[in-house]
Structures are given as structure tokens and as C-alpha cells.
C-alpha positions as CSV (number, residue, x, y, z in Angstrom):
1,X,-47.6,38.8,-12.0
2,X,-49.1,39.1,-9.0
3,X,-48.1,38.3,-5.5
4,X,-49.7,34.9,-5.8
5,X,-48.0,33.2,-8.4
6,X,-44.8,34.6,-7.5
7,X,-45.1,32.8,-4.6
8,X,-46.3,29.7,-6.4
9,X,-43.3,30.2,-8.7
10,X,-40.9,30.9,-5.7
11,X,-41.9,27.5,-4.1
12,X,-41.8,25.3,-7.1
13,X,-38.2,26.7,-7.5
14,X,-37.3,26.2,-4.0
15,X,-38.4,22.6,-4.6
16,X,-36.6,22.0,-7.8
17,X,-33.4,23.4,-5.6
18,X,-34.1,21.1,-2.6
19,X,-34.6,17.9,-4.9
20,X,-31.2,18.6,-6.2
21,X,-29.1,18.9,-3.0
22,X,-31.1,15.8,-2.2
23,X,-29.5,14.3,-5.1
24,X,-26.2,15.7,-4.9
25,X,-26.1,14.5,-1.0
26,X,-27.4,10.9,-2.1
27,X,-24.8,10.9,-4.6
28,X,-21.5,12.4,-2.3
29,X,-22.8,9.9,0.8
30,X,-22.4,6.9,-1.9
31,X,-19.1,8.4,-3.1
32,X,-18.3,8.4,0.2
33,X,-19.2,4.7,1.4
34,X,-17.2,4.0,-1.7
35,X,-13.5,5.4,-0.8
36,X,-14.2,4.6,2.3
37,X,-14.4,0.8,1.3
38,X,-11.2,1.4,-1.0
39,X,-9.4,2.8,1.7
40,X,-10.3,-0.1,4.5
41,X,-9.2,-2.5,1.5
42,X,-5.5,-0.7,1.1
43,X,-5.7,-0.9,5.0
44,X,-5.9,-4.4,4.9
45,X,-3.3,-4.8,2.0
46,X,-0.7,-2.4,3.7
47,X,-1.1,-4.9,6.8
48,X,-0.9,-8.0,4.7
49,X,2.1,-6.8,3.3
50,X,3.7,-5.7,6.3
51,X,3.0,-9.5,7.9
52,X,4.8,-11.1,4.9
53,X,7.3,-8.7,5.5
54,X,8.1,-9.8,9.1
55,X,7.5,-12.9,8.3
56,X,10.6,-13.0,5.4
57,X,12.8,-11.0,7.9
58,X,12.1,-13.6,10.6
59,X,12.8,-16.5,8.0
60,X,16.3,-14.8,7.1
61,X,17.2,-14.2,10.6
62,X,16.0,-17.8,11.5
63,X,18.4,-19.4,8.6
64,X,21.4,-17.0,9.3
65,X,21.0,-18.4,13.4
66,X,20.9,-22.5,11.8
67,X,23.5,-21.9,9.0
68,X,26.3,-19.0,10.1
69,X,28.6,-17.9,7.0
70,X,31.8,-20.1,7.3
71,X,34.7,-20.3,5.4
72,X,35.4,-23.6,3.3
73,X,37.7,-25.6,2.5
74,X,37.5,-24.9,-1.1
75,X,37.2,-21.5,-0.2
76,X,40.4,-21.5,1.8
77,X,42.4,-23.8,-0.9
78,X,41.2,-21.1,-4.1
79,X,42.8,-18.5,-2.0
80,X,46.3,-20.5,-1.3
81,X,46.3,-21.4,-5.2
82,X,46.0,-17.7,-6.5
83,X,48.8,-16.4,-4.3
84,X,51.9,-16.8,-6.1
85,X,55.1,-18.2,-4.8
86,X,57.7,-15.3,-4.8
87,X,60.5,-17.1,-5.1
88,X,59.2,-18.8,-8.9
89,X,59.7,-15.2,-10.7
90,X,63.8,-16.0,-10.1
């Protein structure tokens, strides 16, 4: 083989190579474009969820300021009826 198709042989190969990276770069740039897309989306969903999440902590906080935890009446007479009368053991 002489110097001139090694050359010509050298080239073609070096093109084969330089098609491939191409390809390979084309293909990690879509990859790429891709996760990044998934990872703005699970952006956007971890935000989302942390609004709802105020927004249930502000509702409980809102109803336990209108409606504070009181005894009741029929809370305080079930108490009275389950104590027992010390003296009806005699």
C-alpha cells in the first residue's frame, strides 16, 4: 500500500469517526433537553405541592383561631357519671 491510499484510507476513517461523535453529540444534547424538561416538570410539582401544603396548614390554623377546643357539657357530665360515689361501696 502505498503512501497514497493510506492516506485515502486514513481520511475515510477519520470521517467515519467524526460522523459518529456527531451522532453520539446529537443524541446526548437530546438526552439532555429531555431531563432537563423532566427535571423543570418535578420543579414545578415540588412547588405545587409545597403551595397546597401551606395552603392546608393555613386552613388548620385558620379553623383552630374560629373554633378553639372547649370542653362540653356532655363532655363534662360523662366525666361526673364515671366517677364513682365512695361512700356506695359501704
Amino acid at each position: 500500500m502505498n503512501n497514497n491510499e493510506l492516506l485515502v484510507q486514513t481520511a475515510r476513517e477519520l470521517a467515519a469517526r467524526l460522523s459518529n461523535a456527531e451522532i453520539d453529540r446529537a443524541s446526548f444534547r437530546a438526552q439532555a433537553i429531555e431531563l432537563q424538561n423532566e427535571n423543570d416538570r418535578l420543579k414545578k410539582q415540588i412547588n405545587d405541592l409545597q403551595d397546597e401544603l401551606g395552603k392546608q396548614k393555613q386552613a388548620k390554623e385558620d379553623q383552630s383561631e374560629v373554633a378553639p377546643k372547649t370542653v362540653t357539657d356532655d363532655q363534662t357530665a360523662n366525666t361526673s357519671e364515671t366517677e364513682q360515689d365512695p361512700q356506695a361501696n359501704k
